[in-house]
Every structure is written in C-alpha cells, then in structure tokens.
N, C-alpha and C positions, 0 to 999 in steps of 0.2 A: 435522388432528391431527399433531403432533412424533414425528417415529420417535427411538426412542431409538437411543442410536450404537452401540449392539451391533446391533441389528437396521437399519442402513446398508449399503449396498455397504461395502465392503472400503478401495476407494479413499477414497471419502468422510469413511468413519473417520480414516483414518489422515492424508493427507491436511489436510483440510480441518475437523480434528477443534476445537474452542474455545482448546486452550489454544495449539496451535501458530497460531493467527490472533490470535491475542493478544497473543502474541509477535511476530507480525510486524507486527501496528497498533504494536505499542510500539517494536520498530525507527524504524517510519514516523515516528511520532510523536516519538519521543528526535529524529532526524536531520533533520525540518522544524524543530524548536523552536531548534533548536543553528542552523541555517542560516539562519532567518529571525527569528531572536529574538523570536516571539512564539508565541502558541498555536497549536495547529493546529484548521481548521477540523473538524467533525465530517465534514462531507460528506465530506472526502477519504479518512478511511480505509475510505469504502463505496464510493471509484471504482479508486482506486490497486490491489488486488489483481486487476482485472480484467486488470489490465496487465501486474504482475509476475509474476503467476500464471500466465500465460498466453505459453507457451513463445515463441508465432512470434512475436507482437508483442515480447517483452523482448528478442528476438535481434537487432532491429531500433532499439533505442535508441542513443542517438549515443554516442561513447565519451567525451566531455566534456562536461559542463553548461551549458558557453557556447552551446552551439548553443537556442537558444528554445525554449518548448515551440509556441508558433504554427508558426515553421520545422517542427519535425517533425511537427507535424500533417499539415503541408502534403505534406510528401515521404512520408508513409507513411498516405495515407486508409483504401487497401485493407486495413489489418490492424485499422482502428476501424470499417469496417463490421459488425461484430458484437459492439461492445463493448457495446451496450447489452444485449443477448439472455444474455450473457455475465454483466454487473452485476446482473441479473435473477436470475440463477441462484444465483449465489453471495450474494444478499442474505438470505436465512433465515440460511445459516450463518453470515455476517458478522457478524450481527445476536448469534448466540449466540457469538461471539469476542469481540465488544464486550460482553455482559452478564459474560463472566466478566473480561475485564481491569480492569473497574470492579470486581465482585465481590473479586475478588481485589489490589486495590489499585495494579494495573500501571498504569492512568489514570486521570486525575480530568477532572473538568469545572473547565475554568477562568473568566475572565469570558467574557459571551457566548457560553456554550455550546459553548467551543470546550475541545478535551483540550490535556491536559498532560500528563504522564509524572508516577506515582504515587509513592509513598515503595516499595514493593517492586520487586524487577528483576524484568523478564519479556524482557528482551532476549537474542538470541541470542549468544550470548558465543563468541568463537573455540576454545574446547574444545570445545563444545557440537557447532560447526559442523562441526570435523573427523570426528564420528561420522557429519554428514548424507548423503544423496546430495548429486550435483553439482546435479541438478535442486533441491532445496531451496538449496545453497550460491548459483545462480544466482536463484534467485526472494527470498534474503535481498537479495544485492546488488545487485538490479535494486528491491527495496524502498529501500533507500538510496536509491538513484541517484535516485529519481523523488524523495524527498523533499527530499535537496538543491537538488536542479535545480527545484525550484517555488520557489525563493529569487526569481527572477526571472519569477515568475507574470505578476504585475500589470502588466507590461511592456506596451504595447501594441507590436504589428509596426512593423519598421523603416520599411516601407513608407506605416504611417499615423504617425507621428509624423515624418516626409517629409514629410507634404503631399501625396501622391503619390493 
C-alpha cells in the first residue's frame, strides 16, 4: 500500500517528494538530449539519481567530462558497491516523479520509448536555485554533470579499442 506524503518521514516528503524528482528527471533529460542530440533513454532517469542523490559518490565525480565513465568506474568501485540497494530504494519514489512529469507535461515519450522534455518547464531555473540548499544546488549540478558526460557512453575503454 502507497503512504500518502503527509503521512512520510519528513525527509522523504520534502526531499524526495514527485514534483522536485521531476524537476530533476527533466534537468537530466533537458541536459542529455542537448549533449547527445537524441532522446534519452528511460532507464537512465531510474539509475542516475542514485548517484546524484547520493552525497559521497557525487563528491567523487571528475570535475570534467572528458574523463569516461568506464575510467571512473574503475577509480571509484568502492562508492557503487551500494548503488544497487540504493536504486532499489529510491525506485517507488522515482516511479511517482516520473508519473507526475508525464502527468504534468514536463516529459513525453519520444520514439522508442525513450523521453524527451515536454511543452511545460519543470527545470530548475537559477532563481529557483538560489532559494535551494547547497545540498539540493549540488545534487541539481551533479544531475547535469552525469547527463552531459554520458554524451560519451557508448564509447568502449581505451584499453579495448587498443587491442590491448
């Protein structure tokens, strides 16, 4: 059974409430589609918050996009040893952040199942931002960050297009 969000923890509420995970899918999603000029897949706005969300691993992201994401896999396993337990967690809520940016027109489904950014804004806009905590200003920008730098997903490691 669904608790209603008055009857949440506090944190959870506020936090981790529909419309602000809506707002930050539609970040993700505004900022993949712009970088990679195509849709984003669905999957990623149900992995990516595990990450931005999630103070120690976002402190540990490279400060430029050039670096891979296989590279930082590699240099930082210790902080995705719980990223699934983490993914798991956060998936009911995710799930109700995605039915309201549809609902409310933040993202569409484009071909293939994959989103798009809607005809309504749900993005966080820099007015917005400077009311946030740091902690929300750092989990907006660490949302960015993840969605540009997957411009270079499909890349396989240096090491296997080596030959090596």
């Amino acid at each position: 059974m669904v608790k209603a969000w008055k009857d949440r923890p506090r944190e959870e509420s506020y936090n981790f409430n529909p419309a602000f995970l809506s707002s930050l899918m539609s970040d993700f999603v505004r900022e993949f589609c712009k970088a990679k000029a195509e849709a984003c897949p669905i999957t990623y706005v149900y992995l990516f918050p595990a990450l931005s969300l999630h103070r120690q691993t976002r402190s540990r992201f490279p400060s430029r996009t050039i670096t891979s994401l296989y590279e930082w896999i590699q240099d930082n396993e210790d902080v995705l040893v719980d990223l699934p337990r983490r993914s798991r967690a956060l998936l009911p809520l995710l799930r109700d952040g995605a039915k309201f940016a549809i609902y409310q027109q933040v993202l569409e489904f484009g071909e293939e199942h994959r989103l798009v950014v809607g005809p309504k804004k749900g993005h966080f806009t820099p007015a917005l931002l400077r009311t946030m905590s740091s902690d929300v200003n750092e989990a907006v920008a660490a949302t960015r960050f993840l969605a540009s730098g997957l411009r270079n997903q499909d890349q396989r490691p240096r090491s296997f297009q080596d030959g090596e």
